[in-house]
N, C-alpha and C positions, 0 to 999 in steps of 0.2 A: 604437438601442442593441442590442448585441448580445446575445442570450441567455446566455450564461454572465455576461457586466458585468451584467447584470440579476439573477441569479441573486446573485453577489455584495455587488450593494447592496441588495437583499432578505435576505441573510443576517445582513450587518453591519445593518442595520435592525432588526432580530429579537431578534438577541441584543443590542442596546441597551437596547430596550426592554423584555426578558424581566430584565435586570439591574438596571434601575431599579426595575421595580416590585417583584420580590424585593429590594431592598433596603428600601425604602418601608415595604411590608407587614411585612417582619420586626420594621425597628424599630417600629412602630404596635403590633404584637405583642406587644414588650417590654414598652413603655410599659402598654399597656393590659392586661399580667398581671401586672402590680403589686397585690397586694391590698391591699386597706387594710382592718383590723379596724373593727368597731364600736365607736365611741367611747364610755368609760363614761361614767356620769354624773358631774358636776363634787364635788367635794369642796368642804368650804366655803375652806380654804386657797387651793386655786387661786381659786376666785372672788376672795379678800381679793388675791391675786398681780394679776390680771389687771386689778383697780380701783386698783391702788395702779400700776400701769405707769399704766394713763390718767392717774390723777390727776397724774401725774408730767408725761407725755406734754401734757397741756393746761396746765400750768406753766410746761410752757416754749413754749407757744403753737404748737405740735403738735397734729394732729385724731388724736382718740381711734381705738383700733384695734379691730375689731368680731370676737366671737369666729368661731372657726369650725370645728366639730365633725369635720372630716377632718384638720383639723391637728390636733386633743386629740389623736384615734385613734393619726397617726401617732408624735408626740409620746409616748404612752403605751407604743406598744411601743418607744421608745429608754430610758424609764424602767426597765420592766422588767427591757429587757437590761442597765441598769446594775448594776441590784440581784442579777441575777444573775451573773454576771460579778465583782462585789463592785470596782467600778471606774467614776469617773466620768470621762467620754469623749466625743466627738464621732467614735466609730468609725460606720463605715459611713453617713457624711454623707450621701452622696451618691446613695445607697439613698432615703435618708427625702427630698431633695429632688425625686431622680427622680418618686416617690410623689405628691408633692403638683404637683409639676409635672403629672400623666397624670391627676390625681385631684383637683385644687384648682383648676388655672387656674392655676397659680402663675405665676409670671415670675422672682420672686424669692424665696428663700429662705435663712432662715440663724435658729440656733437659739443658745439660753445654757441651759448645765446647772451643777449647783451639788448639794451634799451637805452633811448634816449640821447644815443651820439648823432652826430649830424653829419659824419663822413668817413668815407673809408678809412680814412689816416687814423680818425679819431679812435674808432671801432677796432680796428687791427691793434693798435698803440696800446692800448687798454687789454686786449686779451695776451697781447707778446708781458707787458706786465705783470699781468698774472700767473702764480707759476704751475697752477692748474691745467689752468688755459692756453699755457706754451706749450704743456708736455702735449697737449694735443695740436697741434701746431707741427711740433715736430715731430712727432710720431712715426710709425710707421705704416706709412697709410700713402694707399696709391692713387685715390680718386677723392675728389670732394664735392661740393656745391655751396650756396649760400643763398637764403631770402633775405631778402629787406622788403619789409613794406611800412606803410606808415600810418597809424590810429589819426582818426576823426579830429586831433589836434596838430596834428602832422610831427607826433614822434616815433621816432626810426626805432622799429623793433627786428631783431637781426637771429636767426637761425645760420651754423655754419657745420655743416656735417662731416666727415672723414671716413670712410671705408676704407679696406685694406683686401681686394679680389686676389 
């Protein structure tokens, strides 16, 4: 082979390679400066949310979903942003999925928010009603979590997350 063909396929070699793995690493990058806040500690609400989803989930002969303290976290900061914002929303999905994907294992993810009920039963009653909000419910999904917190007039604004590791 001649020297410059040599030169050539050593070049285009180079910069293949030099472009894969910047690409590789960039996204790994992404992925991996995602932060996820520390998860607060559970409210009794949510726990009353998260038993009354099983109870429901093993009703209908569904295996219960096991909590998971990086969903609460990111869960928690979509709560916020709702109450701040004064608006219940699934904005920026795909942020909090990124998240739990780089940060949970996730595989799958998909979330149910809601505002303005006053109790678990309430909250739970209302998304098993809806049939949106059920398919995610019963899904196929191994882990969950839930916020609740409550705006400046003390109404209950509710994130409930689903993974599937």
């Amino acid at each position: 082979m001649k020297v410059t063909n040599l030169l050539q396929v050593m070049a285009f070699i180079a910069i293949i390679s030099f472009t894969s793995c910047a690409t590789d690493a960039t996204e790994d990058e992404a992925l991996s400066s995602i932060e996820v806040p520390v998860a607060p500690i559970a409210k009794s609400i949510e726990i009353e949310i998260m038993e009354r989803i099983n109870t429901y989930r093993i009703n209908e002969g569904l295996s219960p979903l096991e909590n998971h303290e990086t969903v609460k976290a990111v869960a928690s900061t979509h709560t916020d942003y709702m109450i701040e914002v004064n608006n219940v929303s699934h904005d920026n999905f795909f942020l909090r999925k990124q998240s739990l994907q780089a940060n949970a294992n996730a595989n799958l993810v998909t979330e149910n928010v809601a505002y303005g009920f006053s109790s678990a039963d309430a909250v739970v009653n209302a998304w098993i009603a809806s049939s949106s909000h059920r398919e995610n419910i019963e899904g196929d999904f191994t882990h969950f979590d839930v916020s609740a917190e409550q705006n400046s007039a003390g109404k209950w604004y509710f994130t409930n997350m689903f993974i599937k590791r």
